[in-house]
N, C-alpha and C positions, 0 to 999 in steps of 0.2 A: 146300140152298141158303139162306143167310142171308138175311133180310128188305132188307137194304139190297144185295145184289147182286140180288133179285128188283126192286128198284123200281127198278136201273140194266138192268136190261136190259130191263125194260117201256119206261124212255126212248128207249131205243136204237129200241125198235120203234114208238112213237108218235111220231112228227116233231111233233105238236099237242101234246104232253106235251112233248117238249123245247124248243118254241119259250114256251110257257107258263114253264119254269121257268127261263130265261134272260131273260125278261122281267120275273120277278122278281128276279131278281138284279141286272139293272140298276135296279132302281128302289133297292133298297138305295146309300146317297150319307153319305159322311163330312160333316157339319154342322160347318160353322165361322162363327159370328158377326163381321164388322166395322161399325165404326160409325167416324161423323165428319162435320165438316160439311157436308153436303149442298144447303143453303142456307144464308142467314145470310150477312157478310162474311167469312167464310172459306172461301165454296162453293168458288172455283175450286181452294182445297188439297184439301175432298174428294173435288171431280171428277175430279184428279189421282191420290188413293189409289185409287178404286174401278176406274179407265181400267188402271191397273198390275195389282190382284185380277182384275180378267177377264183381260188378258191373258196372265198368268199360268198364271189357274185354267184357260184355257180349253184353252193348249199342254199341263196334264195331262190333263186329262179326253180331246182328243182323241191323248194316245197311252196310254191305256188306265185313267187315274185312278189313284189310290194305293191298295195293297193291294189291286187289281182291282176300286174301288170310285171310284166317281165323286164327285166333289168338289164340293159346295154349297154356297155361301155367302150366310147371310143378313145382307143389309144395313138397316143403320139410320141415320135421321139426327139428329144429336146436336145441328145447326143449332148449336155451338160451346156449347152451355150443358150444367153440371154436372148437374143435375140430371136433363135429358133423358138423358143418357147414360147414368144410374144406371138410371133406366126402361127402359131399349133393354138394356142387360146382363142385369138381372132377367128379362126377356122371352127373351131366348135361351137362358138357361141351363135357365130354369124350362117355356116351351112347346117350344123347338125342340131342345130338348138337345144344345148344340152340343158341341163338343171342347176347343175353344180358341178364345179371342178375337183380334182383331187391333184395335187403337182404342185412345185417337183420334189425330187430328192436334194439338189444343191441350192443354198441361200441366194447364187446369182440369180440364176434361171426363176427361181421362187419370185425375188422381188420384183423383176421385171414383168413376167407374167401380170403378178397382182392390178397391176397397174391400170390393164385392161379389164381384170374383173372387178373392179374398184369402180371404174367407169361403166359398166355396164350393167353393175348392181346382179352380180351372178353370184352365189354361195361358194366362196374357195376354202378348202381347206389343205396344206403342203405335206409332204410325208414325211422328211427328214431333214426341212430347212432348219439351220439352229442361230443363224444371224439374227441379235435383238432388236434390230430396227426396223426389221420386218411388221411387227406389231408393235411399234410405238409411234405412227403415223396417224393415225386417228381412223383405218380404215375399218369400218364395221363389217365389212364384206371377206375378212381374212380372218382365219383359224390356222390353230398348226398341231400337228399331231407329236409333233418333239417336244419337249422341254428347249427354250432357248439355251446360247452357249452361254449365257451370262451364269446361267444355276449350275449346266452341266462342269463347266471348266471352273467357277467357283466350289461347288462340291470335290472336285476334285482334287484343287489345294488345300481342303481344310483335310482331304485324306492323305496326301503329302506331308503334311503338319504333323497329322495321329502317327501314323505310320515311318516316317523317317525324322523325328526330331531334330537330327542333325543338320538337314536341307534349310538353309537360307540363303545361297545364290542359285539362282535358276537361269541358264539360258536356253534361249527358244530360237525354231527352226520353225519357218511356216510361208505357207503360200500362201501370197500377196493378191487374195482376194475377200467379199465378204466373212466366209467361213473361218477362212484364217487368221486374219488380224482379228476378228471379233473373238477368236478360243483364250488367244493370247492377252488379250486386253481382257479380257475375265478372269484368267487366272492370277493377272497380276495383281487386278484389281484386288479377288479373293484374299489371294497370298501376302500384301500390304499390311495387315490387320493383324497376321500369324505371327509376321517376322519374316515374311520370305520378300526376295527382292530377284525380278527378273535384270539381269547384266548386263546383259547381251542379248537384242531382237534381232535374227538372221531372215531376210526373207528371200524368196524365190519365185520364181514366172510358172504358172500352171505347165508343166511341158517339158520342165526343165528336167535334165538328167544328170548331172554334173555338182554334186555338191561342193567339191571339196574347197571352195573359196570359203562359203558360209561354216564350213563344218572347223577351217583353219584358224579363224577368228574363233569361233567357240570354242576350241581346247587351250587356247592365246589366252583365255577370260577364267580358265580353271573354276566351272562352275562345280557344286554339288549335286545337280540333276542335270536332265535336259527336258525340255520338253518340247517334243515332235507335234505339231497342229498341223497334222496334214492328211488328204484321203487316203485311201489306201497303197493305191499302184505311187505315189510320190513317196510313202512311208516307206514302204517296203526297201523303195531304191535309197532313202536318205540312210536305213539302219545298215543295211548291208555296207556301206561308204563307213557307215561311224567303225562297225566292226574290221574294214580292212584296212583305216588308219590307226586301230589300235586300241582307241575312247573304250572307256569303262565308266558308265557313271549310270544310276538309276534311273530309265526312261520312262515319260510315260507320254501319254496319245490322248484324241479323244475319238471319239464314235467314228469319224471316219477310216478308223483302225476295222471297224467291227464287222467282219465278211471273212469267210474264210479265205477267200483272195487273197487278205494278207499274210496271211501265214505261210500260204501255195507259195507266194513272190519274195517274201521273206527269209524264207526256210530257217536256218540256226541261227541268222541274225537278230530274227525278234524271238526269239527264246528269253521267255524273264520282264519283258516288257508290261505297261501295265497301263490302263486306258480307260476313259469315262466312257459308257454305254446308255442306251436307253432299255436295252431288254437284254438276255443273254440266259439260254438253256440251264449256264449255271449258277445262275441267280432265283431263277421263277420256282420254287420250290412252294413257297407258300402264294403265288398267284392263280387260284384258280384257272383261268381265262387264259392265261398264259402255258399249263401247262396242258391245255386243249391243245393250243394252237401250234404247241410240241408235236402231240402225238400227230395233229391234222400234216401236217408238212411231212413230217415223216413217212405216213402211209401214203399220201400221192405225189410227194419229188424223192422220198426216200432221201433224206436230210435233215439236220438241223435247222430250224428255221435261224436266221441274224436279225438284226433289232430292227431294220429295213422292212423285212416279213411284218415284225407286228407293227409298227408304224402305221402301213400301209393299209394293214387287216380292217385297225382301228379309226385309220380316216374314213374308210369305205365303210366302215358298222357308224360312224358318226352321220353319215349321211342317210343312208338309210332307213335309221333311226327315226330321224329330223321326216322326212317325207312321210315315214307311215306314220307317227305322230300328228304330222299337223293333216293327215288327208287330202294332201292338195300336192302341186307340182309349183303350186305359187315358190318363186325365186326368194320373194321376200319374207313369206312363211317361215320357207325352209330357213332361211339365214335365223329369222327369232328364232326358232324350234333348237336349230347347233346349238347357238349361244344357251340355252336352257339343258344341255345336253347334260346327264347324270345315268351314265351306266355302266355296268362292267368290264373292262376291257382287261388287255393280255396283258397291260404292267401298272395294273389297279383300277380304281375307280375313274371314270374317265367324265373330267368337271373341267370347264373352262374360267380363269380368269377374264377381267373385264379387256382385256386385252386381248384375248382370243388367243391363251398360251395355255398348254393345261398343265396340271400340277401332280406331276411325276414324282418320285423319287430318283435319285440316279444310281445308278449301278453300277460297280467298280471291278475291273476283272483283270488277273493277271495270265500270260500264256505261259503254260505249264505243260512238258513234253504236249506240244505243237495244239493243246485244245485250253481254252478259255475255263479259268476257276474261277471263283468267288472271292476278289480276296478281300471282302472284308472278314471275312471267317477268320476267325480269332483274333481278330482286335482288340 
């Protein structure tokens, strides 16, 4: 009798040997790192990523984990700054030796992060970076579950176009980081081609609360729209300033609008407001996957999910994916296996370009007594 049928049949006969050695087995767990902000003014987008990763992570683990191995994920908080995120990456790769990243939600934190998994040849994929230079570096190690702001903020000009014909000077309000000059520089790009022409570019300091320098200049320029490129807690403070100086012009945002934080800190000032999204409860009507991931949020945070939720869902189903696919925990597996990535997710079909961007549609929504519609509905 061979050694290894001698120690299966000793198991057979000691119930305390096989309760022992399936106890070790569960304790073996696939490591995967996310991070994002956690606190900071962008907490309630990481609270949104991480509320998605459980409930995700939790539907595999309890029907039996990937590759018969249960799924853990260590989280980090990036609290929105570059540099922590650099720290929290290093920290996983190098104590927890995870498999693959997922992080962050903001474009800064994103690209700095990459950098080390760039170097270390680890699987990243970011949950709601939308800065396009993020993948146009030649990193094969980076995926992103947004659409960049080059589609996002350009689809949104050419809805500006359909939608208000009259709009051909725009001025813009935005913070003066990745996220923000890159919305801006898309939309103008976009809007060039229309007829549209930004006037006036107003920027400001992450932090800042005090518009009315940039807000005086823009009513100075007597633009036809405005358009606000900022996250949420910075949006909410910029609209409330537009409304108590007076401004009346047709606003609109991009996704860093899209949490209901905004509307909380906004109150009747973003009333009428209108913003490019990646997902949105009143869009997903004909998304399958999407109107899962509706009812799923709802029955255990008793909520709407925001475009953060499915993001997040859908980088954690992309990884997943990739691992039980290729059967292996190889780093470099998994990375082929993402990039070959073709499968359902919450806001379509989820396929990567050769750049590791995937190809969404974008979603357009305007707030209408204090909840998100649809507006491209009746265009």
């Amino acid at each position: 009798m061979s050694a290894r049928v001698k120690r299966w049949s000793i198991a057979v006969l000691t119930g305390a040997i096989v309760a022992a050695g399936a106890a070790a087995f569960a304790q073996e767990t696939i490591k995967i790192g996310a991070f994002g902000p956690l606190t900071g003014d962008a907490a309630a987008n990481g609270q949104s990523m991480k509320e998605a990763i459980d409930l995700l992570v939790d539907e595999v683990n309890a029907a039996g984990g990937v590759l018969g191995k249960k799924v853990q994920v260590m989280y980090g908080d990036d609290a929105g700054k570059p540099e922590q995120a650099v720290s929290l990456v290093k920290s996983f790769i190098t104590r927890d030796q995870v498999v693959a990243v997922v992080g962050s939600v903001s474009s800064p934190a994103s690209i700095a992060a990459m950098q080390v998994t760039w170097q270390e040849k680890v699987p990243h994929i970011t949950v709601s970076a939308t800065a396009a230079r993020m993948t146009l570096q030649g990193n094969p190690w980076i995926f992103r579950s947004a659409v960049p702001d080059t589609k996002l903020a350009g689809d949104l000009a050419e809805f500006v176009h359909h939608k208000f014909s009259n709009v051909k000077h725009v001025a813009a309000i935005n913070v003066n980081d990745d996220f923000g000059r890159g919305g801006v520089t898309a939309f103008s790009n976009g809007g060039k081609s229309l007829g549209m022409e930004v006037v006036v570019d107003e920027k400001y300091n992450r932090g800042d609360v005090d518009f009315t320098a940039q807000l005086t200049k823009i009513r100075g320029a007597n633009p036809d729209a405005l358009l606000n490129w900022s996250r949420y807690t910075d949006g909410a403070l910029v609209e409330k300033q537009i409304k108590q100086m007076g401004m009346k012009l047709p606003t609109f945002g991009g996704d860093g609008w899209a949490t209901p934080k905004f509307v909380e800190l906004g109150g009747d000032a973003v009333e009428g407001v209108y913003y490019a999204t990646h997902f949105s409860p009143a869009t997903s009507a004909n998304i399958p996957e999407g109107r899962k991931l509706i009812e799923k949020v709802r029955a255990k945070y008793h909520k709407d999910p925001d475009y953060v939720h499915s993001e997040a869902y859908d980088a954690m189903r992309v990884v997943l994916d990739a691992i039980q696919r290729t059967g292996s925990l190889d780093r470099q597996k998994i990375r082929d296996a993402m990039a070959a990535t073709d499968l359902p997710g919450t806001r379509g079909r989820i396929r990567f370009d050769k750049n590791g961007d995937p190809t969404f549609a974008t979603h357009i929504v305007q707030i209408v007594n204090g909840k998100e519609v649809d507006a491209r509905e009746g265009k």
